[in-house]
VMD Tcl script that builds the backbone (N, CA, C; Angstrom):
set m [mol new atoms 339]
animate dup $m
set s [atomselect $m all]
$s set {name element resname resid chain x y z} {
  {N N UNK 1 A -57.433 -7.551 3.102}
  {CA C UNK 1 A -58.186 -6.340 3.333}
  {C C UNK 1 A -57.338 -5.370 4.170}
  {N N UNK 2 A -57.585 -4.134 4.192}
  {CA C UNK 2 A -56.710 -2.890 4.381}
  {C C UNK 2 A -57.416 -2.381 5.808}
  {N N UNK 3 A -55.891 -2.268 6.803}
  {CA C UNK 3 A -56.721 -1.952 8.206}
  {C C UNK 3 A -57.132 -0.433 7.746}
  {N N UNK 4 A -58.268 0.210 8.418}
  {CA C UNK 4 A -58.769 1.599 8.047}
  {C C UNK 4 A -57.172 2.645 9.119}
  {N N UNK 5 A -56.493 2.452 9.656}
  {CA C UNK 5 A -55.591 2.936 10.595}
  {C C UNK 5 A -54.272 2.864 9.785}
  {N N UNK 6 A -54.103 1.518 8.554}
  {CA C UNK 6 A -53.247 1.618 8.221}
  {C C UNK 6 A -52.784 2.801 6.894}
  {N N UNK 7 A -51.090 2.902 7.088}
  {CA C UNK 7 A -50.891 4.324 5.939}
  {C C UNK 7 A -51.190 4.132 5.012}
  {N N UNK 8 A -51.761 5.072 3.868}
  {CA C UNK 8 A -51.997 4.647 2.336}
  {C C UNK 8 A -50.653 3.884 1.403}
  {N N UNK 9 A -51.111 3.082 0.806}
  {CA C UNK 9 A -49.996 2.059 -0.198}
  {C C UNK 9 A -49.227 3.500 -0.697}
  {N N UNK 10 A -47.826 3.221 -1.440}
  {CA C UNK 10 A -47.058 4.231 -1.683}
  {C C UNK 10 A -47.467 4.181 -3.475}
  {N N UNK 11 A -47.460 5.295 -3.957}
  {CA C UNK 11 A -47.853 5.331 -5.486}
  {C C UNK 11 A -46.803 4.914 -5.840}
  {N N UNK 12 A -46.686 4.083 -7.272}
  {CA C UNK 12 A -45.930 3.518 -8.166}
  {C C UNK 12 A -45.850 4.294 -8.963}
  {N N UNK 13 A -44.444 3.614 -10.065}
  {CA C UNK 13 A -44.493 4.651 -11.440}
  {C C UNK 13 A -43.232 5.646 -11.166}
  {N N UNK 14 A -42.819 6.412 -9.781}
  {CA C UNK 14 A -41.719 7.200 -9.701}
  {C C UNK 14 A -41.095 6.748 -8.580}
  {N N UNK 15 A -40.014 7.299 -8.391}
  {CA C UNK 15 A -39.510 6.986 -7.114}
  {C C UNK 15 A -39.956 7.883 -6.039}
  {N N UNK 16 A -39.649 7.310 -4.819}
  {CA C UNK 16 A -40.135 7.641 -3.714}
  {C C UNK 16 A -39.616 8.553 -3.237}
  {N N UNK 17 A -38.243 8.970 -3.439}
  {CA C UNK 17 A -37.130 9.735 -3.004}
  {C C UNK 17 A -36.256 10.418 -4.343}
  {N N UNK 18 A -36.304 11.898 -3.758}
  {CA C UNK 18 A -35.638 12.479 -4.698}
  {C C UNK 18 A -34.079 11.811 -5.263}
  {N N UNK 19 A -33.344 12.028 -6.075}
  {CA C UNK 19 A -32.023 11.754 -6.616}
  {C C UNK 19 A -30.916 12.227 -5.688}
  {N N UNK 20 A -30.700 12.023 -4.949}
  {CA C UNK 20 A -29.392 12.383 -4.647}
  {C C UNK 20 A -28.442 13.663 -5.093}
  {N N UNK 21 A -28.116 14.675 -4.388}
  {CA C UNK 21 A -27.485 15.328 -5.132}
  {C C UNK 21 A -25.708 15.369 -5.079}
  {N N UNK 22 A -25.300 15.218 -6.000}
  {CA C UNK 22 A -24.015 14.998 -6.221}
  {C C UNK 22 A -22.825 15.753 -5.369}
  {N N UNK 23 A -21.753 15.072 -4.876}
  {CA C UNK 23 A -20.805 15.951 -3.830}
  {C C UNK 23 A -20.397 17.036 -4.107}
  {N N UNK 24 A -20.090 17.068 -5.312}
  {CA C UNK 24 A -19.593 18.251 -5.964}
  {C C UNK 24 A -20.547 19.854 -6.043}
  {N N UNK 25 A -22.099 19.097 -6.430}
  {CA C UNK 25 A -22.724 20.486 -6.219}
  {C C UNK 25 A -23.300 20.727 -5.186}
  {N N UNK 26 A -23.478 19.904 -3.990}
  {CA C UNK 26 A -23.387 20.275 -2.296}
  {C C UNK 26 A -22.564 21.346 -1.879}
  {N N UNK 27 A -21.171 20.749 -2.326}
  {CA C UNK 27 A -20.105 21.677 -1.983}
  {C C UNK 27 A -19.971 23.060 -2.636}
  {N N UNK 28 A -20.159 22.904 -3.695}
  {CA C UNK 28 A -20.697 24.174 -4.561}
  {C C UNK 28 A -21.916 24.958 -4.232}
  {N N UNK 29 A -22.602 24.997 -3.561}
  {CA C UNK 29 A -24.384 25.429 -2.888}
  {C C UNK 29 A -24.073 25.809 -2.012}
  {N N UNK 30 A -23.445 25.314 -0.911}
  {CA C UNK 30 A -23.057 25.241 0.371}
  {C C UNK 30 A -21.896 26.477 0.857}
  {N N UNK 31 A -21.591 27.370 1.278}
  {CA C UNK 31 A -20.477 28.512 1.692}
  {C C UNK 31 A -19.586 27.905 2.605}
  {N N UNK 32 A -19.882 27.324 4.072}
  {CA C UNK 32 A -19.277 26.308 4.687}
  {C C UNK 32 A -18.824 25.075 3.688}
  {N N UNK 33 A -19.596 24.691 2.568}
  {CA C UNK 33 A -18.913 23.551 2.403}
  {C C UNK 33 A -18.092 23.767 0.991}
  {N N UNK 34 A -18.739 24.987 0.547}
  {CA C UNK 34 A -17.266 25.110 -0.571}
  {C C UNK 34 A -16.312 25.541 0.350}
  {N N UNK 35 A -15.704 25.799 1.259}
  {CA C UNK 35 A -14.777 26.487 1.555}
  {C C UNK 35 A -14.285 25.322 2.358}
  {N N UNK 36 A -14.455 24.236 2.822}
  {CA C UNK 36 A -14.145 23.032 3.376}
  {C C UNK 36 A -13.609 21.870 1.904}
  {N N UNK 37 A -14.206 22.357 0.382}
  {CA C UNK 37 A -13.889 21.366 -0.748}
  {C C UNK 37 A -12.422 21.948 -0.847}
  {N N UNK 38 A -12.716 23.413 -0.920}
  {CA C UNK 38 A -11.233 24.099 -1.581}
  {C C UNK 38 A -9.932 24.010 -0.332}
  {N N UNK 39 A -10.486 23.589 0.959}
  {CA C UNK 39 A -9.502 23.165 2.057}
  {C C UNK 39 A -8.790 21.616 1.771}
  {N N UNK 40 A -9.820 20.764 0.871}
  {CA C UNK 40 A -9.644 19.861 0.766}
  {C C UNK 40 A -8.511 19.469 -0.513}
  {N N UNK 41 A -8.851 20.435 -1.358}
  {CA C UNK 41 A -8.364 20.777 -2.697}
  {C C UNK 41 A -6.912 20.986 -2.446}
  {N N UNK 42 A -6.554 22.228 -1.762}
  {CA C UNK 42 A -5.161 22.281 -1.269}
  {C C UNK 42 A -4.617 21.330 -1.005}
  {N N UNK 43 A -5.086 20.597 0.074}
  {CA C UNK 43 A -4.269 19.658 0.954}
  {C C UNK 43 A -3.977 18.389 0.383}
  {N N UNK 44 A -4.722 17.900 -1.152}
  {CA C UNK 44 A -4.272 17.418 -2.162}
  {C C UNK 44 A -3.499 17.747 -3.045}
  {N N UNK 45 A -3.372 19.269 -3.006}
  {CA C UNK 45 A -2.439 19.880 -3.764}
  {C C UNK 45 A -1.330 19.559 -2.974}
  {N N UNK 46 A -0.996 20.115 -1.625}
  {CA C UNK 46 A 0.411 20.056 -1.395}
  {C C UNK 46 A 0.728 18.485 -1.058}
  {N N UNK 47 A 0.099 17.436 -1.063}
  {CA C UNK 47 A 0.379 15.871 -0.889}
  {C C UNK 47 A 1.509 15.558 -2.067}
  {N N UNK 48 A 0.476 16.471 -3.513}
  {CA C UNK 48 A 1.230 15.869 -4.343}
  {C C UNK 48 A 2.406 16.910 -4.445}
  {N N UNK 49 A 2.747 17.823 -4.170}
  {CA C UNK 49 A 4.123 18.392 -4.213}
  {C C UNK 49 A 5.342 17.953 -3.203}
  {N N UNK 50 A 4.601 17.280 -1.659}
  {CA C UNK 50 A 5.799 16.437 -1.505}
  {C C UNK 50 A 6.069 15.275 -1.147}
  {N N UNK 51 A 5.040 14.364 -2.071}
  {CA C UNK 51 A 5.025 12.874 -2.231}
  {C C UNK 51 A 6.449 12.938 -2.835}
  {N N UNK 52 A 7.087 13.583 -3.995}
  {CA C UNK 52 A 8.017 13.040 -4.486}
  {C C UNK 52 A 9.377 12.971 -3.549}
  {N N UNK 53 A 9.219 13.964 -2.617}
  {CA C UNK 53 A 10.590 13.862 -1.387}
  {C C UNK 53 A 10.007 13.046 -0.495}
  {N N UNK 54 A 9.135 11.765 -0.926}
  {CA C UNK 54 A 8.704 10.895 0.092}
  {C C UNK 54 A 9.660 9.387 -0.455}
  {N N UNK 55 A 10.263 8.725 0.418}
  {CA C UNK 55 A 10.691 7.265 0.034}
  {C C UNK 55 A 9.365 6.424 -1.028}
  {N N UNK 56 A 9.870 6.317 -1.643}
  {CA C UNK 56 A 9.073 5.483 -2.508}
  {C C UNK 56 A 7.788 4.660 -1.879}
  {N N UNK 57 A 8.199 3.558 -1.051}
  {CA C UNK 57 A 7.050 2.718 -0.042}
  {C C UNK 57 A 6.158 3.454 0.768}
  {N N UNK 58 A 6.862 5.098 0.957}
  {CA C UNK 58 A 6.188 5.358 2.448}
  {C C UNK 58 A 4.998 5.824 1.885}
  {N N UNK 59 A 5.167 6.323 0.792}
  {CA C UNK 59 A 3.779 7.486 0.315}
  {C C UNK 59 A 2.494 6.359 0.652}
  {N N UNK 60 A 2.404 5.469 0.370}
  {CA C UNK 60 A 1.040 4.385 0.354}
  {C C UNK 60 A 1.070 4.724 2.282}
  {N N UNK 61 A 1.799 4.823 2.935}
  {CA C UNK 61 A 1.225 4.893 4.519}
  {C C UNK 61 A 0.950 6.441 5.355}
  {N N UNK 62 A 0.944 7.397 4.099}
  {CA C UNK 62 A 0.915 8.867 4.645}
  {C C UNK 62 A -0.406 9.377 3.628}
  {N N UNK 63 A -1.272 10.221 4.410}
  {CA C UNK 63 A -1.710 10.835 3.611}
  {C C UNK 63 A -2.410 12.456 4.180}
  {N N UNK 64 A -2.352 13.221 3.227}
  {CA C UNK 64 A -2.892 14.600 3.494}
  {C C UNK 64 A -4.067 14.853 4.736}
  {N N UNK 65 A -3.926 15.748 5.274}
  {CA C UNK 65 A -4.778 16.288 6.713}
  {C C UNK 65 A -5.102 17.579 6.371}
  {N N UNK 66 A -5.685 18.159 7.813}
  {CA C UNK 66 A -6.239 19.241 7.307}
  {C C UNK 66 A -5.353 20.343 7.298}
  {N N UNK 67 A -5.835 21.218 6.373}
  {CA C UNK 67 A -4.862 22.377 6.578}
  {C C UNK 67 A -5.659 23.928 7.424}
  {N N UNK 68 A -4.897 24.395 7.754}
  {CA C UNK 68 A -5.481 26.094 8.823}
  {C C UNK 68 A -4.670 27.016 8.463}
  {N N UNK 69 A -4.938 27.980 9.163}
  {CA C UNK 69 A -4.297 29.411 9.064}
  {C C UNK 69 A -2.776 28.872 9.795}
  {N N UNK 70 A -2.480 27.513 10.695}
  {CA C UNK 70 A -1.087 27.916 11.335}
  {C C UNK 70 A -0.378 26.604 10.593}
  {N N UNK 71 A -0.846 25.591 9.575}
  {CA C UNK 71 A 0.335 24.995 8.454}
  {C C UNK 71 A -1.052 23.697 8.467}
  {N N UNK 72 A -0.196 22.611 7.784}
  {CA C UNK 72 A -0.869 21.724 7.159}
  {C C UNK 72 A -0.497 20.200 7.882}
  {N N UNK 73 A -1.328 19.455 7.701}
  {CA C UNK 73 A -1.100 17.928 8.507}
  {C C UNK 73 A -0.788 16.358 7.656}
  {N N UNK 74 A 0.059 16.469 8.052}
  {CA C UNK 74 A 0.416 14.735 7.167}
  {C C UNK 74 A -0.136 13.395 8.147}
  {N N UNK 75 A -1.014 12.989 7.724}
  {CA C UNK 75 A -1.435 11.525 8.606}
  {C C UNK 75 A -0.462 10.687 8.246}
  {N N UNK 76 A 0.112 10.001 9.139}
  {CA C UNK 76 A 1.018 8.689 9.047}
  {C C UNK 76 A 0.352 7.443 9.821}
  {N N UNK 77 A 0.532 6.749 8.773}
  {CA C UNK 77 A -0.447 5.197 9.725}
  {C C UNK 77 A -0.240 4.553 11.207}
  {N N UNK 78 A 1.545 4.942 11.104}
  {CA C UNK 78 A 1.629 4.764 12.579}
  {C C UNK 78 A 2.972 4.869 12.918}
  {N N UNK 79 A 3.266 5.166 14.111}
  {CA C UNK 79 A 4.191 5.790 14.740}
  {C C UNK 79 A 5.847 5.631 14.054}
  {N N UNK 80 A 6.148 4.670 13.346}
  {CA C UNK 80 A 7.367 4.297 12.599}
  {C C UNK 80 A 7.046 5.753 11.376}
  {N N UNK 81 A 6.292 5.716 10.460}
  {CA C UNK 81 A 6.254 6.243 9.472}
  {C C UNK 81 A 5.958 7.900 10.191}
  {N N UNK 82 A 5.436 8.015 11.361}
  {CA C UNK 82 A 5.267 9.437 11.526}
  {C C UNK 82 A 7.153 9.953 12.139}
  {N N UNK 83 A 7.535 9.257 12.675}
  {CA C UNK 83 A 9.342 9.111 12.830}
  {C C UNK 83 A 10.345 9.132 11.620}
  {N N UNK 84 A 9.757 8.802 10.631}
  {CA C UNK 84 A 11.183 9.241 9.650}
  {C C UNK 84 A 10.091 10.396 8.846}
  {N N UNK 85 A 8.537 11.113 9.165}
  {CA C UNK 85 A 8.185 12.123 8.463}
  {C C UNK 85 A 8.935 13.083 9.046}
  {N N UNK 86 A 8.780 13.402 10.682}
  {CA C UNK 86 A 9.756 13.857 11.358}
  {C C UNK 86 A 11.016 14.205 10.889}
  {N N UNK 87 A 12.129 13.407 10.109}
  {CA C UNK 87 A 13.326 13.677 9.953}
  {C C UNK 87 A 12.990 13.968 8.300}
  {N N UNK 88 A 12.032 14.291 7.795}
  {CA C UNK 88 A 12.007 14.925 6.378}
  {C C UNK 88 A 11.295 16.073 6.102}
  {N N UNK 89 A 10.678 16.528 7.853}
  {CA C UNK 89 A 10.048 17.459 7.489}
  {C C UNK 89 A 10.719 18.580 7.319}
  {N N UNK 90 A 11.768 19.551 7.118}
  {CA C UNK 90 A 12.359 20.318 7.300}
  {C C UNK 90 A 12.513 20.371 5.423}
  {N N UNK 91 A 12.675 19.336 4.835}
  {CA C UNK 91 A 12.732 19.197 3.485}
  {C C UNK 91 A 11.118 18.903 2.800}
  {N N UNK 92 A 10.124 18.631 3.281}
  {CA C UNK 92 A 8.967 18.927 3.471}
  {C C UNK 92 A 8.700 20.023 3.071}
  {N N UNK 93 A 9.022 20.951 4.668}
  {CA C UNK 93 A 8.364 22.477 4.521}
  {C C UNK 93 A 9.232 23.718 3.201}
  {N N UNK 94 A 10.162 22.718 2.936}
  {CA C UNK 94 A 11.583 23.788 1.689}
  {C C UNK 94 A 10.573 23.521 0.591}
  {N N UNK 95 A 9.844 21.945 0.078}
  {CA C UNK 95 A 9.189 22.165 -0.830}
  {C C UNK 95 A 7.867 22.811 -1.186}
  {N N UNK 96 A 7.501 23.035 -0.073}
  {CA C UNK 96 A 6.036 23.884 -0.131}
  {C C UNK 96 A 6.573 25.429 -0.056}
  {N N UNK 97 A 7.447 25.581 0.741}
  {CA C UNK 97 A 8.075 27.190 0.393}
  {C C UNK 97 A 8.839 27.561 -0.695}
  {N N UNK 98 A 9.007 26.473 -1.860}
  {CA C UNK 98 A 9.813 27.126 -2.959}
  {C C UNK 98 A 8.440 27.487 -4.027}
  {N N UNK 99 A 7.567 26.845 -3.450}
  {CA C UNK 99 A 6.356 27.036 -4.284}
  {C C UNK 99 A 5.285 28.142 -3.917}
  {N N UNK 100 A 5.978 28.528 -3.321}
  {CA C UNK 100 A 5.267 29.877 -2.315}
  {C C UNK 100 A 4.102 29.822 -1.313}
  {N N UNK 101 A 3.625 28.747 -1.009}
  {CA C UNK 101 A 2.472 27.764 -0.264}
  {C C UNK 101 A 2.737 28.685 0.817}
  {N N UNK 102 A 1.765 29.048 2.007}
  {CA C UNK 102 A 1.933 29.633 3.231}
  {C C UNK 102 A 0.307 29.440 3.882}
  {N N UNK 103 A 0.439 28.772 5.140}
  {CA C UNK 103 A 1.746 28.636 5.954}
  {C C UNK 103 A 2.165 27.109 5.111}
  {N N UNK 104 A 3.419 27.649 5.214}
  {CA C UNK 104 A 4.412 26.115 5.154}
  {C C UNK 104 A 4.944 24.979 5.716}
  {N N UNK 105 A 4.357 25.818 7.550}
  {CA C UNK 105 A 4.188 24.616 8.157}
  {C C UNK 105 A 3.907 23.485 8.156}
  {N N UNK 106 A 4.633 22.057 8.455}
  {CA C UNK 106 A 4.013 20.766 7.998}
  {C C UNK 106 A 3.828 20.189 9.703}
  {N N UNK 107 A 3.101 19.769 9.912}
  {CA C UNK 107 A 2.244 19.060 10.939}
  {C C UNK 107 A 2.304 17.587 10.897}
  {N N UNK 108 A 2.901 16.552 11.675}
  {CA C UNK 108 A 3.023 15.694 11.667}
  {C C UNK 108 A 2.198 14.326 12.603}
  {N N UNK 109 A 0.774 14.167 12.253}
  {CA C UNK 109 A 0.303 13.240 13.231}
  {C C UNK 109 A 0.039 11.687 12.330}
  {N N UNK 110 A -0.306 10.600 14.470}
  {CA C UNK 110 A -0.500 9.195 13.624}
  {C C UNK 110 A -2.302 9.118 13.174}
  {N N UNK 111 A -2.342 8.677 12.345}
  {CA C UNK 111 A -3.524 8.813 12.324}
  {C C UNK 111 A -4.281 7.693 13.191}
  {N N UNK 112 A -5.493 7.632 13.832}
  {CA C UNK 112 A -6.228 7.277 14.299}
  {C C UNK 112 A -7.535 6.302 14.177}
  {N N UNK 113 A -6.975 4.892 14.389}
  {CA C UNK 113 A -8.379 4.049 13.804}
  {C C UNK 113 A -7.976 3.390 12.270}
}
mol reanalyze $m
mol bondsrecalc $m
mol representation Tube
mol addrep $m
């Protein structure tokens, strides 16, 4: 028997909760958050323009950061791999400037966690 205090049973037949809406059209709806997808978009763009001046092994321990108005950020897993990004960044920033990318700054941190 049903306490009179307790909430009504939940109706059957549909779900309880709307569907989820997909990342893509969040980011698309959203002004802050399209403009945070297409930040995101870049910074996959320029990963893959200079993964290839990356040593073969290292690319699996670096990956794209955020980018701003003053250049862009390479995460390195940890302090060895952010040390020889260091001595490639100069060939780094030549490949994002032959492609006309700006800023071309490359930013070099370990990543965290």
């Amino acid at each position: 028997m049903r306490r009179p205090d307790a909430p009504p049973a939940p109706k059957t037949g549909g779900p309880a909760v709307p569907d989820p809406t997909p990342i893509s059209q969040a980011l698309a709806q959203h002004q802050g958050l399209a403009r945070l997808g297409l930040l995101m978009q870049e910074s996959q763009r320029r990963m893959a323009l200079v993964a290839p001046a990356l040593p073969g092994a290292m690319t699996r321990f670096v990956k794209p950061g955020p980018i701003d108005e003053d250049g862009w950020t390479l995460l390195a897993a940890n302090a060895a791999v952010a040390a020889k990004l260091r001595q490639l960044q100069p060939r780094l920033e030549a490949r994002l400037q032959e492609q006309g990318l700006q800023p071309s700054r490359v930013r070099i941190k370990v990543q965290q966690g």
